[in-house]
PDB file of N, CA, C and O in Angstrom:
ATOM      1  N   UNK A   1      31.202  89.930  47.602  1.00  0.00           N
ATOM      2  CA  UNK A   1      31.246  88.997  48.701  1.00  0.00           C
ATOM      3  C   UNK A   1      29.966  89.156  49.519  1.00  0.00           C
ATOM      4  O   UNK A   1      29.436  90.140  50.036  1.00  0.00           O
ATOM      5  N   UNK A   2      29.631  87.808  49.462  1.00  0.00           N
ATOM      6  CA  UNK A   2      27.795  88.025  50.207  1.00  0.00           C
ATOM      7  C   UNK A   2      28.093  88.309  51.792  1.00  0.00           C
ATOM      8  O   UNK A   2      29.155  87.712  51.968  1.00  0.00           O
ATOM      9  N   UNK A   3      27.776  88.813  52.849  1.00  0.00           N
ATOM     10  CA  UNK A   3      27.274  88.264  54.247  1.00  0.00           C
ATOM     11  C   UNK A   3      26.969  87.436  54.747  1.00  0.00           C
ATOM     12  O   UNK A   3      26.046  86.830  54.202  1.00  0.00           O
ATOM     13  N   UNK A   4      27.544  86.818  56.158  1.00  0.00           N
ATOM     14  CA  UNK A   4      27.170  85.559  56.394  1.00  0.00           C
ATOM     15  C   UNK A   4      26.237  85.984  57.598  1.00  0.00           C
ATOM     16  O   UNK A   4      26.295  86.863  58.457  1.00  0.00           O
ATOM     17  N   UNK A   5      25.304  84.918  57.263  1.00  0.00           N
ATOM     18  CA  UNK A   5      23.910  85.327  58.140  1.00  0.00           C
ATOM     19  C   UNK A   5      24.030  84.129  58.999  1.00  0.00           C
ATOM     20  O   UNK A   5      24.976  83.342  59.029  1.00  0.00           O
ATOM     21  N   UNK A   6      22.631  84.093  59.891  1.00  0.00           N
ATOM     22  CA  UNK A   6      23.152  82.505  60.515  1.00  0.00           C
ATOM     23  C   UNK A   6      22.515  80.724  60.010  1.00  0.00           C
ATOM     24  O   UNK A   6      22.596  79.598  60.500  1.00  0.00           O
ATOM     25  N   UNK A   7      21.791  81.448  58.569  1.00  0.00           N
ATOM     26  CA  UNK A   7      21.665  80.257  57.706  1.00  0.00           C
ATOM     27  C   UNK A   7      23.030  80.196  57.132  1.00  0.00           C
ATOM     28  O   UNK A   7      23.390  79.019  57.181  1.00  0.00           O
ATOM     29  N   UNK A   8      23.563  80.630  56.830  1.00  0.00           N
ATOM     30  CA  UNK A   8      24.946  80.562  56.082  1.00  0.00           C
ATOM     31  C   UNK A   8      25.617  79.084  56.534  1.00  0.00           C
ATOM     32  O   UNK A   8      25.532  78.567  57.648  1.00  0.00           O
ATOM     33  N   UNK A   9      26.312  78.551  55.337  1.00  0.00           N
ATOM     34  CA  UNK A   9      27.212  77.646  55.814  1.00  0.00           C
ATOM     35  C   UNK A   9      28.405  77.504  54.896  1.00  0.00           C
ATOM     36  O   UNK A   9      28.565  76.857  53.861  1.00  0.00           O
ATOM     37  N   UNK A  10      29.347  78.462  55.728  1.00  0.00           N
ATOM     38  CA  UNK A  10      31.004  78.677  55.295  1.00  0.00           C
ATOM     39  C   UNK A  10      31.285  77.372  55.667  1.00  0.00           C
ATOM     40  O   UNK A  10      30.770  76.534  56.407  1.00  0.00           O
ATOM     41  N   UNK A  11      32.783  77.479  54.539  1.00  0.00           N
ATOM     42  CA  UNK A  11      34.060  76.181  54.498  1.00  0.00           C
ATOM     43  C   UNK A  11      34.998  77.898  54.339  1.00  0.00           C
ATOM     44  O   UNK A  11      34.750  79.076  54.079  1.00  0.00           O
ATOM     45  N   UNK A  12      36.309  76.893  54.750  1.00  0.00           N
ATOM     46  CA  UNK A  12      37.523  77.101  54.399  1.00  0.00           C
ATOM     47  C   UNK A  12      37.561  77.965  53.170  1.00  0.00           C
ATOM     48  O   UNK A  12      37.023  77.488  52.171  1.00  0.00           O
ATOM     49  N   UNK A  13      38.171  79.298  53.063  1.00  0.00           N
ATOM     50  CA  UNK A  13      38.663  79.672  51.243  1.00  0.00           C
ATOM     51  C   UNK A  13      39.879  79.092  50.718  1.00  0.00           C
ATOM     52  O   UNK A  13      40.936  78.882  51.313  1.00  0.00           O
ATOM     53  N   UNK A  14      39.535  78.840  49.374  1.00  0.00           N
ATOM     54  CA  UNK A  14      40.993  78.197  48.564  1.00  0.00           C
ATOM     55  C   UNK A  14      41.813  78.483  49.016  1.00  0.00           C
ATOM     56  O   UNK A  14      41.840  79.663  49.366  1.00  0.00           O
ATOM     57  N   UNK A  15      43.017  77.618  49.314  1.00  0.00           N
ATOM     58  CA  UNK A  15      44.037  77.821  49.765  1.00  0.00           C
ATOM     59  C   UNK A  15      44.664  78.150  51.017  1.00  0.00           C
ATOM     60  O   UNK A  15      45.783  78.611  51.245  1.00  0.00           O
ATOM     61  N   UNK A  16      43.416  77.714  52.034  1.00  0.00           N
ATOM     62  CA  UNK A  16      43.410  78.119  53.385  1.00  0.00           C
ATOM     63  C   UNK A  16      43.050  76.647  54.335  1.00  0.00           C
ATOM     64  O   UNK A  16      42.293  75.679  54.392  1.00  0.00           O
ATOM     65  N   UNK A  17      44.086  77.238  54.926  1.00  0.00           N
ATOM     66  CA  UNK A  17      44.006  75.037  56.112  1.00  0.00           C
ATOM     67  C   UNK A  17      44.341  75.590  57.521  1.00  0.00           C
ATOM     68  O   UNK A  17      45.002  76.475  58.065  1.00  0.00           O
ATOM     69  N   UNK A  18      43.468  74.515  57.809  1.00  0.00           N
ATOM     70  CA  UNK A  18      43.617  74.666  59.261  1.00  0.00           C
ATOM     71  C   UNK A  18      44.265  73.253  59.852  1.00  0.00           C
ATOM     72  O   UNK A  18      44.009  72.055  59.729  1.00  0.00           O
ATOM     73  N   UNK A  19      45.183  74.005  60.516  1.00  0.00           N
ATOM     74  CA  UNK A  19      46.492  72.877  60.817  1.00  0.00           C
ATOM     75  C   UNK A  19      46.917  73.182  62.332  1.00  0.00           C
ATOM     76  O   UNK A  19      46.855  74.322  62.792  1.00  0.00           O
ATOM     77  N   UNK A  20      47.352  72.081  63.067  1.00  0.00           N
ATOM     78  CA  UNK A  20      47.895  71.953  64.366  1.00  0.00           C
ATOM     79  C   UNK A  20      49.543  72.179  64.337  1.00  0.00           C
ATOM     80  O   UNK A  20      50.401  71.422  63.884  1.00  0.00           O
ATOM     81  N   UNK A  21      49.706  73.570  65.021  1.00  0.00           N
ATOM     82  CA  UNK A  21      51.197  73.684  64.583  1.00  0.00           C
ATOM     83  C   UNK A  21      52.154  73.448  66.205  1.00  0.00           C
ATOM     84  O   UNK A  21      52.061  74.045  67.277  1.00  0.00           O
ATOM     85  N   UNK A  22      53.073  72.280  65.742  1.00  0.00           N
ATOM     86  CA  UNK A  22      53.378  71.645  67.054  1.00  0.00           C
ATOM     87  C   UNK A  22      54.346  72.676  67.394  1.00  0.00           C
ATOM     88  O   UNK A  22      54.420  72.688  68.623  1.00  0.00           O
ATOM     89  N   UNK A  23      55.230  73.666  66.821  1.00  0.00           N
ATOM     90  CA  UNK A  23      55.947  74.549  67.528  1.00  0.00           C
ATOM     91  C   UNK A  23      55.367  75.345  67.994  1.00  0.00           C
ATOM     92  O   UNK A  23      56.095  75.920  68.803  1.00  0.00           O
ATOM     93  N   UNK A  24      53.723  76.057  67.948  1.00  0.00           N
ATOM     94  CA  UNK A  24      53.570  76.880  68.304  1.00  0.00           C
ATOM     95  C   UNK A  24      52.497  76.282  69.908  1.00  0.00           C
ATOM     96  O   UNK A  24      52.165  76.878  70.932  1.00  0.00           O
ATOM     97  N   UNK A  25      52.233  74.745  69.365  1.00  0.00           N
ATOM     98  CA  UNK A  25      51.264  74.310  69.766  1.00  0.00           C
ATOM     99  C   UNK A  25      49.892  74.892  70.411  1.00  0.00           C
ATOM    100  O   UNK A  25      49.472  75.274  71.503  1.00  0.00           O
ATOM    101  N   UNK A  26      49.439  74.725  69.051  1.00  0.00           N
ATOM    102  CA  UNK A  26      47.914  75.742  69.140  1.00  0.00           C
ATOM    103  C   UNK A  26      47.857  75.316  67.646  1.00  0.00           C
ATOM    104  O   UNK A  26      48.746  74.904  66.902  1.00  0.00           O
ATOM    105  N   UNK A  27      46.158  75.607  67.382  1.00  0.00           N
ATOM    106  CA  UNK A  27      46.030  75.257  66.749  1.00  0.00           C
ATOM    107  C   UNK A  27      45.724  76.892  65.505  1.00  0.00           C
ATOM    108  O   UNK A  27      45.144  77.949  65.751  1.00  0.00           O
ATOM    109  N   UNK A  28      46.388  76.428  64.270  1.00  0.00           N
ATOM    110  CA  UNK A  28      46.600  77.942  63.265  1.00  0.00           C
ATOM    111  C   UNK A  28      45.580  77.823  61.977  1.00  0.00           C
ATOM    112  O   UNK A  28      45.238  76.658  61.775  1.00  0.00           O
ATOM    113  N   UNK A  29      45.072  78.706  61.139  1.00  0.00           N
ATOM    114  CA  UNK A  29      44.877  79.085  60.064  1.00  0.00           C
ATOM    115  C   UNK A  29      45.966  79.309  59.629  1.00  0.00           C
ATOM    116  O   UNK A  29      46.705  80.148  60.144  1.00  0.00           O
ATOM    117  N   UNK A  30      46.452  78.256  58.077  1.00  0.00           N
ATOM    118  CA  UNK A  30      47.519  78.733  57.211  1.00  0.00           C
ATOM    119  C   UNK A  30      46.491  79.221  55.764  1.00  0.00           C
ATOM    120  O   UNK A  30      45.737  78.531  55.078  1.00  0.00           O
ATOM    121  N   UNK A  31      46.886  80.855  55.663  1.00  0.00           N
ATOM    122  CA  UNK A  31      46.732  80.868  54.416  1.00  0.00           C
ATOM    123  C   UNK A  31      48.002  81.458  53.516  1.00  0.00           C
ATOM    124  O   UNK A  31      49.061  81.440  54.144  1.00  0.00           O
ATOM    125  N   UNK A  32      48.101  82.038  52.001  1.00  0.00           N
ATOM    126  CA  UNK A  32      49.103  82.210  51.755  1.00  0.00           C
ATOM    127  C   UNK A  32      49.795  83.437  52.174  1.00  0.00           C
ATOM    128  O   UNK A  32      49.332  84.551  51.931  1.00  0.00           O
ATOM    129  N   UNK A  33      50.901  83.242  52.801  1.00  0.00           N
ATOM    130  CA  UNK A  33      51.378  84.370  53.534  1.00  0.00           C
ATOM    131  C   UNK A  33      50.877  84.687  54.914  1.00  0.00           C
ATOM    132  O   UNK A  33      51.199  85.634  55.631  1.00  0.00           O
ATOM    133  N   UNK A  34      50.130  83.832  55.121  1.00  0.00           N
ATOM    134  CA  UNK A  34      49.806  84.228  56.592  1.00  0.00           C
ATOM    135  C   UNK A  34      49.594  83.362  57.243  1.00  0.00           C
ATOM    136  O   UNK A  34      49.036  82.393  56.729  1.00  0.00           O
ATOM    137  N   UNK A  35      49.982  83.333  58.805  1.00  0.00           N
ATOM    138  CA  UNK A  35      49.133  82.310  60.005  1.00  0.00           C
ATOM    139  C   UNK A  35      48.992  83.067  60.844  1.00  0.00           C
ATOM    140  O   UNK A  35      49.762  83.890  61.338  1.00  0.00           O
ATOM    141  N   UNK A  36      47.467  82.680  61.139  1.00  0.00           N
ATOM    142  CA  UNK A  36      46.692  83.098  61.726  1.00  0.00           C
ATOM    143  C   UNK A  36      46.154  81.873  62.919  1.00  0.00           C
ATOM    144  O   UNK A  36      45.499  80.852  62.710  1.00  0.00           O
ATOM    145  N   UNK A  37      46.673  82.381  64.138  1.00  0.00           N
ATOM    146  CA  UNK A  37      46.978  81.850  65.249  1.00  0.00           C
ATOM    147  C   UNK A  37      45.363  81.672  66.227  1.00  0.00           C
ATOM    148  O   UNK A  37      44.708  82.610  66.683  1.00  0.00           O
ATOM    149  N   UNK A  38      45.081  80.388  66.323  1.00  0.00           N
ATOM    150  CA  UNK A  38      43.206  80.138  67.083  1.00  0.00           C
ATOM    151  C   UNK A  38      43.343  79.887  68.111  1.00  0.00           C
ATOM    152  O   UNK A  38      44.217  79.048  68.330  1.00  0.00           O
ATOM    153  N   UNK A  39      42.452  80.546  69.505  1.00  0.00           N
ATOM    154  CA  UNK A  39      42.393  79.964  70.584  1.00  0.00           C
ATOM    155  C   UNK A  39      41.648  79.043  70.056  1.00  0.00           C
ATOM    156  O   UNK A  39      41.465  78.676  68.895  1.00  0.00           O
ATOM    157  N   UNK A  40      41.088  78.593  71.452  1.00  0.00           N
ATOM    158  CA  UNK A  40      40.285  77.391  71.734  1.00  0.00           C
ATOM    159  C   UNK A  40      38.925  77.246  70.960  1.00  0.00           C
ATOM    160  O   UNK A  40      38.535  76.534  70.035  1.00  0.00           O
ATOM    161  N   UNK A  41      38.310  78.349  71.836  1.00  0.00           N
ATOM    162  CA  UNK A  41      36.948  78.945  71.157  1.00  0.00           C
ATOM    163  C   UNK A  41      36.793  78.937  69.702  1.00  0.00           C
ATOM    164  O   UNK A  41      35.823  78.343  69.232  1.00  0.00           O
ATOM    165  N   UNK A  42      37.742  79.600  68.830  1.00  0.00           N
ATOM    166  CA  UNK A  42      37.990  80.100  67.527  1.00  0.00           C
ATOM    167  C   UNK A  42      38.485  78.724  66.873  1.00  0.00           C
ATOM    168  O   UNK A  42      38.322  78.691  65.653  1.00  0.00           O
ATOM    169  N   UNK A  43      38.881  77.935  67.269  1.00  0.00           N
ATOM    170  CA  UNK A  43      39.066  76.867  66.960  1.00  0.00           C
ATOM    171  C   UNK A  43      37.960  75.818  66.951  1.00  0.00           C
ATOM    172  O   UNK A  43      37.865  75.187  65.899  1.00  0.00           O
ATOM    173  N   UNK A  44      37.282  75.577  67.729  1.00  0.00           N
ATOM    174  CA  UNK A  44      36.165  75.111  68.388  1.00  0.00           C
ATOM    175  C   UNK A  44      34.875  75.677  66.648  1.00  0.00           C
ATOM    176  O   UNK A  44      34.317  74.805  65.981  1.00  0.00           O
ATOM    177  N   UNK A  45      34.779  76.654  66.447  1.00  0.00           N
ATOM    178  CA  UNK A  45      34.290  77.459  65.680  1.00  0.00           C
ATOM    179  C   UNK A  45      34.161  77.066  64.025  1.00  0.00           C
ATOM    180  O   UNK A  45      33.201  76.746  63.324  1.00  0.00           O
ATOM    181  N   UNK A  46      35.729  77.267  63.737  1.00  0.00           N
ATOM    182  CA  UNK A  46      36.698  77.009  62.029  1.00  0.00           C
ATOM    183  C   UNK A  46      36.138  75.684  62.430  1.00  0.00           C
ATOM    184  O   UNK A  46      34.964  75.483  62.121  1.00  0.00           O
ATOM    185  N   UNK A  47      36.760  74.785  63.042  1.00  0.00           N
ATOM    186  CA  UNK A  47      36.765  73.290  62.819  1.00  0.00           C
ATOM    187  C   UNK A  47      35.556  72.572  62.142  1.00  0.00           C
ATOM    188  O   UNK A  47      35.431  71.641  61.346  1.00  0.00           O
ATOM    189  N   UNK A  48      34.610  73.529  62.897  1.00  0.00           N
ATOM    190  CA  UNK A  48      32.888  72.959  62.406  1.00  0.00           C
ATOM    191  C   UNK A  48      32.805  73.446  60.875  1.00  0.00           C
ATOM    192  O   UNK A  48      32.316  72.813  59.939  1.00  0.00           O
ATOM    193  N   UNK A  49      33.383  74.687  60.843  1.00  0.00           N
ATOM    194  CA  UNK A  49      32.844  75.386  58.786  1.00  0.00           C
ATOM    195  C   UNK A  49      33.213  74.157  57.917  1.00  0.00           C
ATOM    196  O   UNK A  49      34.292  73.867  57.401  1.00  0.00           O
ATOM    197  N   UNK A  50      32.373  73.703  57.903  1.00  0.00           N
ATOM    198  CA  UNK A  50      32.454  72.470  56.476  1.00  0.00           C
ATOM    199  C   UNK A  50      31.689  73.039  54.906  1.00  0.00           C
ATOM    200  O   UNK A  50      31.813  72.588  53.767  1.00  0.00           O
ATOM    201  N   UNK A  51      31.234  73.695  55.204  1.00  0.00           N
ATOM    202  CA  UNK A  51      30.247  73.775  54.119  1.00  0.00           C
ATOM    203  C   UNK A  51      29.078  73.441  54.143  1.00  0.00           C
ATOM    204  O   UNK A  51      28.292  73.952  53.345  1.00  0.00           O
ATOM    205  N   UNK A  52      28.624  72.411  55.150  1.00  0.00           N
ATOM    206  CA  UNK A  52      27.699  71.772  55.241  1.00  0.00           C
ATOM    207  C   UNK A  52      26.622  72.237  56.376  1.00  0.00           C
ATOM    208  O   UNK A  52      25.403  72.307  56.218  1.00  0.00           O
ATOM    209  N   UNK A  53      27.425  72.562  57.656  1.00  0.00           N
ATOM    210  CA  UNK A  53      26.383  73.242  59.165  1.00  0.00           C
ATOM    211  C   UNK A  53      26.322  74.642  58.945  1.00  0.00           C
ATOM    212  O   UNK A  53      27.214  75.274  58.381  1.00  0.00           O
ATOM    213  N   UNK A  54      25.646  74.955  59.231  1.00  0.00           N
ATOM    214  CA  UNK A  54      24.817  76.261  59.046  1.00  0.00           C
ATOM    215  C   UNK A  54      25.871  77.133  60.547  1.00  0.00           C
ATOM    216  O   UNK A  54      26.306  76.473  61.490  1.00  0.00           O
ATOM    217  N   UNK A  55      26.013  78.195  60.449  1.00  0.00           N
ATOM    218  CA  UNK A  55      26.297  79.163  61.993  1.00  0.00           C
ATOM    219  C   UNK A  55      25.560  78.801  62.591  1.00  0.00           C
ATOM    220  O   UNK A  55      25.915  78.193  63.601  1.00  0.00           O
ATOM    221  N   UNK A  56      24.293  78.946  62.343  1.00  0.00           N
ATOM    222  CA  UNK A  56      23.041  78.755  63.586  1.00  0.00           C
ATOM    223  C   UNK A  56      23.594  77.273  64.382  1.00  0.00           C
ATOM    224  O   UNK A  56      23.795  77.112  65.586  1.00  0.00           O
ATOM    225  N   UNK A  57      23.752  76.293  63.270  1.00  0.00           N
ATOM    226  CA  UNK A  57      23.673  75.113  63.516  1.00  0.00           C
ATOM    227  C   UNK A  57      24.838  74.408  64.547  1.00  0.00           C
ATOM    228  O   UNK A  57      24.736  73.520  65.394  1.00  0.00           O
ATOM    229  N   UNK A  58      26.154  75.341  64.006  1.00  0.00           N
ATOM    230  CA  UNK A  58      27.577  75.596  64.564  1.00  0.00           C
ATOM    231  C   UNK A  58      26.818  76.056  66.233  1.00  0.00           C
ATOM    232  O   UNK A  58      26.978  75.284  67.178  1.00  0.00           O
ATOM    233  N   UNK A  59      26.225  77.027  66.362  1.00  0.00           N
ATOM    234  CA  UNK A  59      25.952  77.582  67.178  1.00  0.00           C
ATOM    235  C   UNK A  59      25.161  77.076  68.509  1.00  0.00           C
ATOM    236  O   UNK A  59      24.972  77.351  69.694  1.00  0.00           O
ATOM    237  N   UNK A  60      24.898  76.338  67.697  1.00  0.00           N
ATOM    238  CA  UNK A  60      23.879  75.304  68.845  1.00  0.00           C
ATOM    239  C   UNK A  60      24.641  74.118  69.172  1.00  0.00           C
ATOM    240  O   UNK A  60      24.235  73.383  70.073  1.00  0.00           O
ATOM    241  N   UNK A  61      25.610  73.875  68.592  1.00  0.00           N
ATOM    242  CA  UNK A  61      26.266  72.635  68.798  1.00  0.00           C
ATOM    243  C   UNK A  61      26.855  73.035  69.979  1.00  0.00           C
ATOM    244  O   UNK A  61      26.450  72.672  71.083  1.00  0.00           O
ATOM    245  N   UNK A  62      27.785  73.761  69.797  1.00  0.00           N
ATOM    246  CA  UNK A  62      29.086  74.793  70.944  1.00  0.00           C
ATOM    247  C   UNK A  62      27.844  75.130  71.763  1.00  0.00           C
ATOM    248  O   UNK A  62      27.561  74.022  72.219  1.00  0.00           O
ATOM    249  N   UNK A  63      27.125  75.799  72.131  1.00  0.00           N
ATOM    250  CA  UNK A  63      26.277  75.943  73.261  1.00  0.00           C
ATOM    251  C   UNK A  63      25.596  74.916  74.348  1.00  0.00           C
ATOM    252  O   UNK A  63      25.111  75.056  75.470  1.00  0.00           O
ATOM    253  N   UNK A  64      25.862  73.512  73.207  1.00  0.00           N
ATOM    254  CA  UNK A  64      25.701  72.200  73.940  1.00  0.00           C
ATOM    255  C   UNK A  64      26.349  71.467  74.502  1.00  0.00           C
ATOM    256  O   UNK A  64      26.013  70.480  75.156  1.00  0.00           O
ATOM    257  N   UNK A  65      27.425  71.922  74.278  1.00  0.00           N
ATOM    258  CA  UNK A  65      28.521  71.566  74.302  1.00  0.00           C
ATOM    259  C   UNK A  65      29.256  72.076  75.927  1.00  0.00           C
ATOM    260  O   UNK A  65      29.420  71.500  77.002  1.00  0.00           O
ATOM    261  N   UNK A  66      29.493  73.143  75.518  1.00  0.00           N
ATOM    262  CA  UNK A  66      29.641  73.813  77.005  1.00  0.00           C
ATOM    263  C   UNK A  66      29.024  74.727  77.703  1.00  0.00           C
ATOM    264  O   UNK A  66      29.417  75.724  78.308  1.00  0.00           O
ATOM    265  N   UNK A  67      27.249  73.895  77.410  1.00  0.00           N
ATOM    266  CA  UNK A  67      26.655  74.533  78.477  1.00  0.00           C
ATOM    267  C   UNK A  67      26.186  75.739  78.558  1.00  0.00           C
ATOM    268  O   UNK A  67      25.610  76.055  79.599  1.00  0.00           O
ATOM    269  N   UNK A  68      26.339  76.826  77.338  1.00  0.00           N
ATOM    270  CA  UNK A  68      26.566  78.319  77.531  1.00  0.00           C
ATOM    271  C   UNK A  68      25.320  78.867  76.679  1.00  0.00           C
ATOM    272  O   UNK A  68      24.665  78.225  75.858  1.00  0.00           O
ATOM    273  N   UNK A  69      25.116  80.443  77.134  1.00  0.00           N
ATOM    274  CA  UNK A  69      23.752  80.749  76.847  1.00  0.00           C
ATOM    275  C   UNK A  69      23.923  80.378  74.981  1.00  0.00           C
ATOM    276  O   UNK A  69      25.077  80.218  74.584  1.00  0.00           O
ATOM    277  N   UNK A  70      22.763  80.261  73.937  1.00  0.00           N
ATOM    278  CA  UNK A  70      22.835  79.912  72.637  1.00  0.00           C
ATOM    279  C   UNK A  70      22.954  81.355  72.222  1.00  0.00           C
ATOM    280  O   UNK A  70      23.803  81.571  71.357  1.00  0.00           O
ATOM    281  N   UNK A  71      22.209  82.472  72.710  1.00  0.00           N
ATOM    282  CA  UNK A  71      22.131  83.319  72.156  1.00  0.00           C
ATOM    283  C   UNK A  71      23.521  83.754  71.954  1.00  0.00           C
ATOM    284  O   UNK A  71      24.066  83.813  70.852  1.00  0.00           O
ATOM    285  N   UNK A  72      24.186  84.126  73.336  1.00  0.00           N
ATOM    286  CA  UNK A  72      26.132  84.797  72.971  1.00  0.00           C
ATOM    287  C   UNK A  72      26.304  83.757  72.354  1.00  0.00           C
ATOM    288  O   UNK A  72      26.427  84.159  71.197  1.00  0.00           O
ATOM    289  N   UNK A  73      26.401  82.639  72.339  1.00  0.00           N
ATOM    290  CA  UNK A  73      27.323  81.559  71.532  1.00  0.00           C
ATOM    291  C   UNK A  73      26.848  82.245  69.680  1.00  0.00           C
ATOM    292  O   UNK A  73      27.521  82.682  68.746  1.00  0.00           O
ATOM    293  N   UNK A  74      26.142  82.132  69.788  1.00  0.00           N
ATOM    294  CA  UNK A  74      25.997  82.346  68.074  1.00  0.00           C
ATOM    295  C   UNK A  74      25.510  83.974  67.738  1.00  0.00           C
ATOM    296  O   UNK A  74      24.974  84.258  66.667  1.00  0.00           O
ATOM    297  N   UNK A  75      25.763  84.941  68.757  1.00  0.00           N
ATOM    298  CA  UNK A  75      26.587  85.872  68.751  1.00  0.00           C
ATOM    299  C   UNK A  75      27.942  86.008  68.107  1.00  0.00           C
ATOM    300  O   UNK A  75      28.174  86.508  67.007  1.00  0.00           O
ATOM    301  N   UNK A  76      28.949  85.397  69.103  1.00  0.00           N
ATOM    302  CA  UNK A  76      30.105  84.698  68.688  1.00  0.00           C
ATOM    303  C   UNK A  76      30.527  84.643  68.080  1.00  0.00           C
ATOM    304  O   UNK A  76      31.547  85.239  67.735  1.00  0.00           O
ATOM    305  N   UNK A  77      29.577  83.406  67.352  1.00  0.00           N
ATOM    306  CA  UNK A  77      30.202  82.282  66.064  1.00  0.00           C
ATOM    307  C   UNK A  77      30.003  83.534  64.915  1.00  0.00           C
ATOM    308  O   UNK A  77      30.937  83.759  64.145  1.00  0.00           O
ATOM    309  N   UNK A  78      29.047  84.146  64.852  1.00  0.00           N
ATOM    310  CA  UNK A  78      28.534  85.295  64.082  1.00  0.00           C
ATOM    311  C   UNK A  78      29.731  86.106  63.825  1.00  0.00           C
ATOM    312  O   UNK A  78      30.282  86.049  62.726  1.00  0.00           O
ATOM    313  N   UNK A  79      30.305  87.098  65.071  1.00  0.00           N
ATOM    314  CA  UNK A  79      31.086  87.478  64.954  1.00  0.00           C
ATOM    315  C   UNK A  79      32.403  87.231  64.015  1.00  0.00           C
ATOM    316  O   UNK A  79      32.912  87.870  63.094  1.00  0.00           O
ATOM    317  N   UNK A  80      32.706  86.046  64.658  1.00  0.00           N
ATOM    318  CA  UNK A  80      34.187  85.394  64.292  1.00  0.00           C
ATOM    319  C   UNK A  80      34.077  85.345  62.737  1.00  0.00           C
ATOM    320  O   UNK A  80      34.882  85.779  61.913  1.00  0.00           O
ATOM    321  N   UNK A  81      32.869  84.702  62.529  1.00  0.00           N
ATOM    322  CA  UNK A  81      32.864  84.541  60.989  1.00  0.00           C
ATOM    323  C   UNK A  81      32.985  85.713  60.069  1.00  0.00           C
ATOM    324  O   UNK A  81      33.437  85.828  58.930  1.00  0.00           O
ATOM    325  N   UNK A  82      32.504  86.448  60.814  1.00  0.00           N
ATOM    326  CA  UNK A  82      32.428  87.925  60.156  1.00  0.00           C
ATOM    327  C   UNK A  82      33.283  88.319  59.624  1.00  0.00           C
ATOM    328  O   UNK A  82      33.406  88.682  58.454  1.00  0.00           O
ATOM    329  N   UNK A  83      34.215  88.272  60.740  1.00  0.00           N
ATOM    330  CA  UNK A  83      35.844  88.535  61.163  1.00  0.00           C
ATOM    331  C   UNK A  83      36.492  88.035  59.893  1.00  0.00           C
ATOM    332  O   UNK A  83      37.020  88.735  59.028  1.00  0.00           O
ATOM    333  N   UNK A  84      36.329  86.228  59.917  1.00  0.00           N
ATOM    334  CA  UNK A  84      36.998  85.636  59.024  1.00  0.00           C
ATOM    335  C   UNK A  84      36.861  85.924  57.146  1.00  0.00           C
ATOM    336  O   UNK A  84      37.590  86.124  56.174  1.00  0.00           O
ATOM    337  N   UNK A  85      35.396  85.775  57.501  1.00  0.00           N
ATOM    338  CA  UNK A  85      35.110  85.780  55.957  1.00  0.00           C
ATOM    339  C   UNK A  85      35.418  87.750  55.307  1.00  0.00           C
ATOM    340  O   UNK A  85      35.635  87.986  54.119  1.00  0.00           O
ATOM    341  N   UNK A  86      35.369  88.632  56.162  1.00  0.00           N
ATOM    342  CA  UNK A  86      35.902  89.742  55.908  1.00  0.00           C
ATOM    343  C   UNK A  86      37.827  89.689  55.554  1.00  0.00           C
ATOM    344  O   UNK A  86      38.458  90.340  54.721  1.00  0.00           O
ATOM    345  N   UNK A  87      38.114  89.095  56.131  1.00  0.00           N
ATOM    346  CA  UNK A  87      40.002  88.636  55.634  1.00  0.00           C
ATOM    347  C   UNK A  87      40.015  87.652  54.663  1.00  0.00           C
ATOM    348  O   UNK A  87      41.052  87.258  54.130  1.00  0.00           O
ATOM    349  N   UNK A  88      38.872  87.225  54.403  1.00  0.00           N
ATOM    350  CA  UNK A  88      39.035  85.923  52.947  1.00  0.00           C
ATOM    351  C   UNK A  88      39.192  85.036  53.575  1.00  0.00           C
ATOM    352  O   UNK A  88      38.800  84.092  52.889  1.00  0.00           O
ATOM    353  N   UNK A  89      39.606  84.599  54.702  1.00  0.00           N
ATOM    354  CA  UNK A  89      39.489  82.983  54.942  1.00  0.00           C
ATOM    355  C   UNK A  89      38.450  82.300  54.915  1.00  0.00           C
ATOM    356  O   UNK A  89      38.606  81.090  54.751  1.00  0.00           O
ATOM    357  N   UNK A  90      37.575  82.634  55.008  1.00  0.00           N
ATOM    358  CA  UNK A  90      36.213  82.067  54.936  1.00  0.00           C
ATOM    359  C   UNK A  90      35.567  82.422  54.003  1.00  0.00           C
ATOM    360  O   UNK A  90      35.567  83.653  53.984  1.00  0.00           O
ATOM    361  N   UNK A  91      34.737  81.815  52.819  1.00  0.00           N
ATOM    362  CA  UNK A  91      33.709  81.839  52.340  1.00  0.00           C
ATOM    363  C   UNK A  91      32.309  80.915  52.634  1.00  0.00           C
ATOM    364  O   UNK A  91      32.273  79.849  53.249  1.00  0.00           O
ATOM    365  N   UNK A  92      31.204  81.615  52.032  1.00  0.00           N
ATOM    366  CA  UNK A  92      30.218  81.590  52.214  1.00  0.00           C
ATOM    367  C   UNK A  92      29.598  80.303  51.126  1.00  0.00           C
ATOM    368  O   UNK A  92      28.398  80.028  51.117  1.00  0.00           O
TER     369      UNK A  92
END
């Protein structure tokens, strides 16, 4: 499993969706056997991994978004992904 740097541009791993769950209302990562429950931020984050925007790119968006320094923001996004793609939800 490679590292995601902030050229990187993660999607979703097989078998993993991101879905609005109205009982919990919030928005979740379903993968198999698991949900995995997103604030705002973290949500804000997954939603962008297409495959297609880069972290950096993720990173600059959300910083434009609300205003906030670029550097923590894609800190952050860095992080989270880290996070994610270390549990398999995310690939690279």
């Amino acid at each position: 499993m490679s590292a995601l740097a902030p050229g990187s541009s993660p999607r979703l791993a097989a078998g993993v969706r991101l879905q609005h769950d109205r009982t919990r209302a919030q928005w979740v990562l379903l993968a198999p056997e698991r949900v995995i429950e997103l604030d705002e931020i973290a949500h804000a984050i997954v939603s962008r991994c297409d495959g297609a925007r880069s972290l950096a790119a993720i990173a600059a968006e959300l910083a434009a978004e609300f205003d906030a320094d670029p550097r923590e923001v894609e800190r952050d996004v860095l992080e989270l992904a880290a996070h994610l793609h270390a549990k398999r939800l995310l690939r690279a």
